[in-house]
C-alpha positions in Angstrom: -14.3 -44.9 31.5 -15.4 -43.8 28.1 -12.5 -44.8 26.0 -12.9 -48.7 28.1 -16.7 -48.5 27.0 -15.9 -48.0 23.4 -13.1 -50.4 23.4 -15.2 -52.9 24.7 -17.8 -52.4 22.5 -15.2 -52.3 19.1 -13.9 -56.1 20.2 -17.7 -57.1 21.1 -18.8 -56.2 17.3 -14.8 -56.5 15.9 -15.8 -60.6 16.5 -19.8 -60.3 16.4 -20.7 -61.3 20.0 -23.5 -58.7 19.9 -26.4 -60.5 18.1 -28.6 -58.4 15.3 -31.1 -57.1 18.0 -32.8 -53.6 17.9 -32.5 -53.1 21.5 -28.4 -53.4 21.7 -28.6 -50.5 19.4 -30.8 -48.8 21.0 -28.0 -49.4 24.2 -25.3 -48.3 22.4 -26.7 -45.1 21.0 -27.6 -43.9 24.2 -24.4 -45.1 25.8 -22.8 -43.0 23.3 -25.5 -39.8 23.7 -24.9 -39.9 27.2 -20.5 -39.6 27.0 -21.3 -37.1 24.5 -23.0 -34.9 26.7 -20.5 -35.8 29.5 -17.6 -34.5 27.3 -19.5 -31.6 26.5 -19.9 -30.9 29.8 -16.7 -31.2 31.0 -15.1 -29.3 28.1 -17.1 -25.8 29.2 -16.2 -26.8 32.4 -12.2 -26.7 31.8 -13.0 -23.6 29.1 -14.4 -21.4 32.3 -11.5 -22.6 34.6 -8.8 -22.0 32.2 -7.8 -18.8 33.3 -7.4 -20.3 36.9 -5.4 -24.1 36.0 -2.6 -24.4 33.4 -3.4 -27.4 31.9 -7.2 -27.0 31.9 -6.9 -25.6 27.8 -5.5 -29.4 27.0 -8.4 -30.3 28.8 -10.6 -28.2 27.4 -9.7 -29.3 23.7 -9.5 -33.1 24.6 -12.5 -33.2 25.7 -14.0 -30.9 23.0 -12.1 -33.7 20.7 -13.5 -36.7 22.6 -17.5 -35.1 22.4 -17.0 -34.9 18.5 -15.7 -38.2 17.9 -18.4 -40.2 20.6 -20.8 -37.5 18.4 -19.9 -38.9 15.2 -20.1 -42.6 16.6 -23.8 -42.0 18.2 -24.6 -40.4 14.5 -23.1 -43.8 13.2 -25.1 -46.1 15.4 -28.4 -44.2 14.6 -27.5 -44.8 11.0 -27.1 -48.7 12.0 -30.0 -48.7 14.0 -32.2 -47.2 11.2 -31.2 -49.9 8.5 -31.7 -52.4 11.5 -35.2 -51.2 11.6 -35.9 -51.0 8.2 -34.0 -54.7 7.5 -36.6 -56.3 9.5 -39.5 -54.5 9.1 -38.5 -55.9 5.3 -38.1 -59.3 6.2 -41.6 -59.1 8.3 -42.7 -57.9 4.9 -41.5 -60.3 3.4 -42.6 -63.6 4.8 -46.0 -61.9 5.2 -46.1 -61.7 1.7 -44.3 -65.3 1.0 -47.1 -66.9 3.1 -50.0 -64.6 1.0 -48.6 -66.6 -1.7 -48.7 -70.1 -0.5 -52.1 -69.4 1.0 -53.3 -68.4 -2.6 -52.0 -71.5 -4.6 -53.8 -73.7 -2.0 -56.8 -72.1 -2.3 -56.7 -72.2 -6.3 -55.7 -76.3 -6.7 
């Protein structure tokens, strides 16, 4: 479910169907926040039952392999999310200051 999440995701942004909006950053961080702590989960899970199923260490490590890499892609969203943020407030910035400028050369004339 994880790996068709993140797929779906790379094609949505691969041909930029997601518009420039805070709040489907927001979504995806915590999409990915939550499958971290999911793999997490599951990886102590297979770690204590490893003694008890054969196959539960190649759980174990893919699922130890799988938290680090939806880690790193949460830590990469949160980086996107914060120039995002910052982009706009800029451009609110901006035009504020573009129309203090237009403002001022009516008032002067």
């Amino acid at each position: 479910m994880g790996f068709i999440k993140a797929v779906t995701w790379f094609v949505l942004h691969l041909f930029n169907a997601i518009p420039d909006v805070i709040f489907n950053y927001f979504i995806e961080v915590i999409g990915y926040c939550i499958w971290t702590i999911f793999f997490f989960v599951s990886g102590i899970v297979a770690v204590v039952h490893g003694p008890h199923l054969s196959v539960a260490g190649a759980a174990a490590f893919f699922a130890f392999v799988c938290m680090i890499v939806f880690g790193a892609d949460a830590a990469f969203q949160l980086l996107d999310l914060r120039s995002a943020w910052k982009a706009r407030n800029d451009r609110r910035q901006m035009q504020t200051t573009t129309n203090a400028d237009e403002d001022d050369i009516f008032i002067r004339r």
